[in-house]
C-alpha positions as CSV (number, residue, x, y, z in Angstrom):
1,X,0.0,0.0,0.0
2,X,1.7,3.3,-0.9
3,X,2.2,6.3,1.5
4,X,-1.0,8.4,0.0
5,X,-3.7,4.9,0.4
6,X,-2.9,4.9,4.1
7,X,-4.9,8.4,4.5
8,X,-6.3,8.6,8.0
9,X,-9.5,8.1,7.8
10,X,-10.5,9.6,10.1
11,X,-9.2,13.1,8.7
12,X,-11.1,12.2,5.6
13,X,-14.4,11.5,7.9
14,X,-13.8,14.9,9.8
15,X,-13.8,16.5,5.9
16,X,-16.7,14.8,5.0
17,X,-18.7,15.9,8.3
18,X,-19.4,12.0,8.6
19,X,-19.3,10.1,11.8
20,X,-17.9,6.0,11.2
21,X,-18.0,2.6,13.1
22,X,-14.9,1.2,13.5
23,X,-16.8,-1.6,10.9
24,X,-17.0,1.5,8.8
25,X,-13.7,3.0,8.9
26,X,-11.9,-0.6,8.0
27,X,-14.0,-0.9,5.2
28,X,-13.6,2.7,3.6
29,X,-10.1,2.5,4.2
30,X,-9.3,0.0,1.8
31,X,-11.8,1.7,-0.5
32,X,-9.8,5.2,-0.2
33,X,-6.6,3.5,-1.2
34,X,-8.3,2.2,-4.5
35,X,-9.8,5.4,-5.4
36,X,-6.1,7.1,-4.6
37,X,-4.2,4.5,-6.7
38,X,-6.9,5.6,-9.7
39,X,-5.8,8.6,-9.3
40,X,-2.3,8.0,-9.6
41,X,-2.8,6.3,-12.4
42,X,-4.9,9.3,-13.8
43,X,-1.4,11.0,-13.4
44,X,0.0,9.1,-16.1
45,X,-2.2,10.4,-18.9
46,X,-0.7,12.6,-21.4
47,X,-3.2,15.7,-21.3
48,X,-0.9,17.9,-23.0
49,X,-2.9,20.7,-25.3
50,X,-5.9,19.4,-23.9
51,X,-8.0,22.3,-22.8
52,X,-9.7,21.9,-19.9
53,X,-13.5,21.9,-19.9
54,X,-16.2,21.6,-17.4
55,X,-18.3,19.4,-20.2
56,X,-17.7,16.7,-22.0
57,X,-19.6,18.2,-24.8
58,X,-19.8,22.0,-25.9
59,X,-23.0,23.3,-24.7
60,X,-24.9,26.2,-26.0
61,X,-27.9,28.3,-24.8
62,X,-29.1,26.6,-22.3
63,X,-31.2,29.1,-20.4
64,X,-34.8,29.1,-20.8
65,X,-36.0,32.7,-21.9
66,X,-36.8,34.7,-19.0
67,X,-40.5,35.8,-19.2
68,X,-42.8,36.6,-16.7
69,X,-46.0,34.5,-16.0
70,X,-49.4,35.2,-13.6
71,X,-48.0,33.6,-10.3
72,X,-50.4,31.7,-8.1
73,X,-53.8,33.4,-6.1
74,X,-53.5,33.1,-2.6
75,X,-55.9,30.3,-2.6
76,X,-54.3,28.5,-4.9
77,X,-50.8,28.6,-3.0
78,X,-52.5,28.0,0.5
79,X,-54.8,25.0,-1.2
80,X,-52.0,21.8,-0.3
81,X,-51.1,23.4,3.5
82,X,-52.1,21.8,6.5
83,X,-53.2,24.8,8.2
84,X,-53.7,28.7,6.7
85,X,-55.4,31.7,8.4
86,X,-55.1,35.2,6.6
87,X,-54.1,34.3,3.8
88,X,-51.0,32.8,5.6
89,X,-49.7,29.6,6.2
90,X,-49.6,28.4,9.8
91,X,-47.0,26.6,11.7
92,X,-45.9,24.9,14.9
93,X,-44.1,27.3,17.1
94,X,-40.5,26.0,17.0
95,X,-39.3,28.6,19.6
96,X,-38.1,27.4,22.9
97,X,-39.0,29.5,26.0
C-alpha cells in the first residue's frame, strides 16, 4: 500500500462531516486507497494541449428565456397546506421559551 492509500480516515471523515463505526472505517479505508491508486494512475495520462472543460460536450444556450407569467392566487398557494389563516400559512411554534 503506498504512502498516499494509508490516509487517515478519520481526517477524511472529519472533511466529509461523517461520523464512522470502527466496521465503517476498515471498510472505507481500503476503499480510499483504490480510489487514490486511480488517481495516480490518472497521473500518467498525457493531457498535454488538452483544454480543460467543465463538459464533456460544448454546450450552447441553455437558459430558458426569462418571461414573466401570472403567479399563483393566494388560494391557490395556501390550497396543499395543513393549516392557513389570513391568507397565511400556519405553523408549529419552534421557539423554545
Amino acid at each position: 500500500m503506498s504512502e498516499k492509500s494509508s490516509m487517515d480516515i478519520d481526517y477524511v471523515a472529519n472533511l466529509a462531516r461523517i461520523e464512522l463505526s470502527p466496521e465503517e472505517k476498515n471498510k472505507f479505508q481500503g476503499q480510499l486507497g483504490e480510489v487514490l491508486k486511480y488517481f495516480e494512475k490518472l497521473q500518467e495520462v498525457d493531457v498535454e494541449g488538452v483544454i480543460p472543460t467543465a463538459h464533456a460536450f460544448p454546450r450552447f444556450n441553455v437558459w430558458d428565456v426569462d418571461e414573466s407569467v401570472e403567479g399563483f392566487t393566494s388560494i391557490e398557494a395556501l390550497q396543499n397546506a395543513p393549516k392557513s389563516r389570513n391568507d397565511q400559512v400556519v405553523v408549529p411554534k419552534v421557539v423554545e421559551e
